[in-house]
C-alpha positions in Angstrom: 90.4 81.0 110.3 93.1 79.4 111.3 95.2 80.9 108.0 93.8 84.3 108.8 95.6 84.1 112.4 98.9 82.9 111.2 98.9 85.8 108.6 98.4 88.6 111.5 100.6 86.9 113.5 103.1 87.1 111.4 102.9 90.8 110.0 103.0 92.0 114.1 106.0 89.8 114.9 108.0 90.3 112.0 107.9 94.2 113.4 108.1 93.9 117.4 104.4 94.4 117.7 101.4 92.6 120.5 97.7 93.3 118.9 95.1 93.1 121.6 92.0 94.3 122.5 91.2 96.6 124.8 88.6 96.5 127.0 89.4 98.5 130.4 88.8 101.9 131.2 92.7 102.6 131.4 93.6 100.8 128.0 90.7 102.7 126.5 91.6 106.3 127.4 95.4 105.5 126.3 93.3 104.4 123.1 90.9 107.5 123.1 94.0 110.1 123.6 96.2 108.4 120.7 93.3 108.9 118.2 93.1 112.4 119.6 96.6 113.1 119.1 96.4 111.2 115.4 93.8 113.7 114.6 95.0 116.5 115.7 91.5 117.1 117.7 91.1 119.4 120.5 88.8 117.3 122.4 88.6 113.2 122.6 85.3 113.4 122.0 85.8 114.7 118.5 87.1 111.6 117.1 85.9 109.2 120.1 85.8 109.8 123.7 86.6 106.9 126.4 83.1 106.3 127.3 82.0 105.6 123.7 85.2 103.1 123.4 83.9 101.5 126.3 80.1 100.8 124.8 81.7 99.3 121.7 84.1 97.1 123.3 81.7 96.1 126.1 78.9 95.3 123.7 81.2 93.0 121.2 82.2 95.8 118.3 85.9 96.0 117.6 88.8 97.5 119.6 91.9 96.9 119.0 95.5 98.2 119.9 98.9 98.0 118.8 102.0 98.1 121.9 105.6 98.3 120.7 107.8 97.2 123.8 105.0 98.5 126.0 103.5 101.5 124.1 100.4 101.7 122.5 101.2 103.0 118.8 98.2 102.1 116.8 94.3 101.7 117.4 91.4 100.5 115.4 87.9 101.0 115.9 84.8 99.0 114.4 81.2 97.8 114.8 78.8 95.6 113.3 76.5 97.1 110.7 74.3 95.4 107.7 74.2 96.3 104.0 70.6 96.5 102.5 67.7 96.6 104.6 66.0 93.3 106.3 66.7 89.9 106.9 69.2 89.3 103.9 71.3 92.5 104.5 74.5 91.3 104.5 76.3 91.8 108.1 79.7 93.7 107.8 82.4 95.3 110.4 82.1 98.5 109.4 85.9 99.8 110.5 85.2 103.1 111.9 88.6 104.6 112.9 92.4 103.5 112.6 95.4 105.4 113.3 98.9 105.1 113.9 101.5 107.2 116.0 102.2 109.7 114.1 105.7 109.5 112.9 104.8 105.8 112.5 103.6 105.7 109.2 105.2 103.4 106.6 106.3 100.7 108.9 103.7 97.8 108.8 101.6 98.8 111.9 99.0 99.9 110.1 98.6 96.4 108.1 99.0 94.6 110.9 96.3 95.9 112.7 94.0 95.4 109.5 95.2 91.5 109.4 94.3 91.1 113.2 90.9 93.2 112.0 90.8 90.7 109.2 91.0 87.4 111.5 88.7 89.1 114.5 85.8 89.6 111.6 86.0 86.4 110.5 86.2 84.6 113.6 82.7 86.1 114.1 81.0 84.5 111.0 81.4 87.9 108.8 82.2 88.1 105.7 83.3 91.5 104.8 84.5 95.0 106.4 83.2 98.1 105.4 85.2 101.5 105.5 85.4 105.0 104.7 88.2 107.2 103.4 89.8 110.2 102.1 89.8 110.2 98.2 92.8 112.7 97.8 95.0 111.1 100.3 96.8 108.9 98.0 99.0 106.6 100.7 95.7 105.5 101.8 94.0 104.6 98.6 97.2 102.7 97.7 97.3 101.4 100.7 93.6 100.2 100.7 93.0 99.0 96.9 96.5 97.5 96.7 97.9 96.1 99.8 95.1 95.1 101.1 92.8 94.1 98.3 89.8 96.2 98.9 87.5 97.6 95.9 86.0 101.0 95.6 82.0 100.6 96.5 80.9 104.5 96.3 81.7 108.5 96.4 80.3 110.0 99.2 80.5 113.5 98.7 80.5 115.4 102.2 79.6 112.1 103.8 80.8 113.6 107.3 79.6 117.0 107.0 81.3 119.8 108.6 84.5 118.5 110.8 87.2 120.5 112.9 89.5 118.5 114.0 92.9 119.2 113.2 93.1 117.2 110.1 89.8 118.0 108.5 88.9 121.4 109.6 88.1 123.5 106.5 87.9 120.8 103.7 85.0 119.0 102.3 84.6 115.7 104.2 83.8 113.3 100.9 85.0 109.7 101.3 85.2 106.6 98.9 83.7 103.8 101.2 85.3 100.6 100.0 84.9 96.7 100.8 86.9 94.5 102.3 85.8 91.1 101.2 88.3 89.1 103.5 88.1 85.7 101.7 88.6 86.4 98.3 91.6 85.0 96.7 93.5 88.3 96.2 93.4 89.2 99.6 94.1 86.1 101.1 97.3 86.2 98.7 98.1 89.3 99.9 98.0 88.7 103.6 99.8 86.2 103.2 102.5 88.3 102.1 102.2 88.0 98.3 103.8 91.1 96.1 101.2 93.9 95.8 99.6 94.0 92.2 101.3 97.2 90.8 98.7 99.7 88.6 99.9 101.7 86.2 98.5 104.7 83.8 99.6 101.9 80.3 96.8 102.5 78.2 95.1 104.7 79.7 94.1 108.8 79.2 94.7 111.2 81.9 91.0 112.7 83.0 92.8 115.0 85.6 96.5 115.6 86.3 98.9 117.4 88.3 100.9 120.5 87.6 102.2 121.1 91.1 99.9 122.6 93.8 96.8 122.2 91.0 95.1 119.9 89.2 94.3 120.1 85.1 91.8 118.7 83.2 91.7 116.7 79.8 89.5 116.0 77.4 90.2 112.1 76.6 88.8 110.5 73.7 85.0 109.6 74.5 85.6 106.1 73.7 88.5 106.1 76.1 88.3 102.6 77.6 91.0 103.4 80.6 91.7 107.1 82.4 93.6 108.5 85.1 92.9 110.9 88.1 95.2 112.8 89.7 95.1 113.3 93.7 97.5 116.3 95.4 101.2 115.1 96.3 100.0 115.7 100.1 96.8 117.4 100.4 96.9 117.5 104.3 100.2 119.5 103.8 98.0 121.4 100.8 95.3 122.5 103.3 97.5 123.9 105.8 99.6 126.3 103.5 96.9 126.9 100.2 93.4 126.0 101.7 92.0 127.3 98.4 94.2 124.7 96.3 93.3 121.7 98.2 89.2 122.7 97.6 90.1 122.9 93.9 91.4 119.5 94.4 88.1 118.4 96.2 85.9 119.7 93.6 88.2 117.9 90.3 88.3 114.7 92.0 85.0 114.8 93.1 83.7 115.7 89.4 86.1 113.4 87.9 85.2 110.3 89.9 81.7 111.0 90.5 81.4 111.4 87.0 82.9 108.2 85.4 81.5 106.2 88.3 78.1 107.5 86.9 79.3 106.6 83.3 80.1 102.9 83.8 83.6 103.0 85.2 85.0 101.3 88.4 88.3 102.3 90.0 90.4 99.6 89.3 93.3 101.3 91.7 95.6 102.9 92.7 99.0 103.9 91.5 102.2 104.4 93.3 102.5 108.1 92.3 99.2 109.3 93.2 96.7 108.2 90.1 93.5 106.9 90.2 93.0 104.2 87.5 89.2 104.1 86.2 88.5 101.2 83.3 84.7 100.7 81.8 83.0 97.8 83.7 83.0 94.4 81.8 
């Protein structure tokens, strides 16, 4: 516990940050209008309205924000949810929401706000954290499987259904929902600042690729014990100019991973330049 603290301590003052919750109407519609604005939603509501910020915080869920000299830059939203049905369903923080400023991106906030996620959850007896997101946004699968340690659980193709904010208006709303389990070895390693494992394509036969704005299948060997998939150099910029490019994109990686998961594979992560890395179980 005590370890878990120090490490979230750290990663917020080594970059000017104060992780708190909130839990009063103001802080909560500063928090509900950044998540708007991170979004791109025309309404709070679409991505979460004061009011519902205030029944999570005032019934024990998680919310959190980030201030830099005063200014609230980054928010993350959770609440308690069980895996498996019954008694012995395992009790999780599934993290709903988390968003940084935009323009904010690439400077620790976001993995500071996990680490105070990290310590909060465990300070409450639970083991794990649960969360959902966007295959083809590569940053974010890197950022998930290899700086913080989580593993790939499922595809959920069109887990959301239809969406209109600004970011997901159009596309097909599948997510990967991965698991945070927040005292294994490797990610205690890695939030305690330990070099993030690097993945690469050695070995391995490319399933789908990139050749610019679309991706290509391959037909690897059938014994192939390592692949790669491709996701889109910047999808959300890829929806905006060629809608029709970025749903060709939905539908390969959807097929690819979907398809290997099926056959016996686990994503084993993410590479720096955008590849998936599947390898056959055991």
């Amino acid at each position: 516990m005590a370890e878990a603290w120090a490490c979230a301590a750290e990663a917020a003052d080594r970059i000017g940050l104060k992780l708190v919750e909130l839990s009063s109407i103001a802080e909560l519609d500063e928090c509900s209008a950044l998540l708007q604005r991170v979004w791109r939603a025309a309404h709070p509501a679409e991505i979460a309205s004061p009011s519902m910020l205030r029944t999570y915080a005032h019934s024990g869920n998680y919310v959190a924000g980030a201030y830099r000299a005063g200014v609230l830059i980054g928010a993350a939203v959770g609440f308690f949810g069980r895996e498996g049905s019954g008694p012995d369903g395992v009790l999780h923080l599934h993290s709903h929401l988390a968003g940084v400023e935009r323009g904010g991106h690439g400077q620790g906030v976001g993995r500071a706000l996990k680490l105070h996620q990290r310590a909060w959850t465990l300070a409450r007896g639970v083991p794990e954290v649960h969360w959902t997101y966007d295959p083809l946004i590569g940053r974010n699968a890197y950022f998930n499987l290899q700086r913080l340690g989580a593993e790939v659980a499922e595809y959920l193709p069109g887990f959301y259904g239809r969406m209109t904010d600004g970011i997901n208006s159009g596309d097909l709303t599948d997510r990967v929902l991965v698991v945070w389990r927040l005292a294994d070895a490797r990610v205690r390693e890695l939030a305690a600042g330990a070099p993030v494992a690097g993945v690469g394509a050695d070995g391995a036969e490319p399933l789908v690729s990139r050749d610019g704005d679309e991706p290509v299948w391959h037909e690897p060997h059938p014994a192939a014990l390592a692949l790669t998939v491709a996701v889109p150099s910047d999808v959300e910029e890829l929806r905006g100019r060629d809608p029709q490019a970025a749903l060709r994109w939905r539908h390969a990686v959807r097929d690819a991973l979907t398809g290997r998961l099926a056959a016996g594979y686990r994503i084993a992560g993410m590479t720096r330049d955008g590849h998936y890395r599947l390898e056959v179980n055991g």
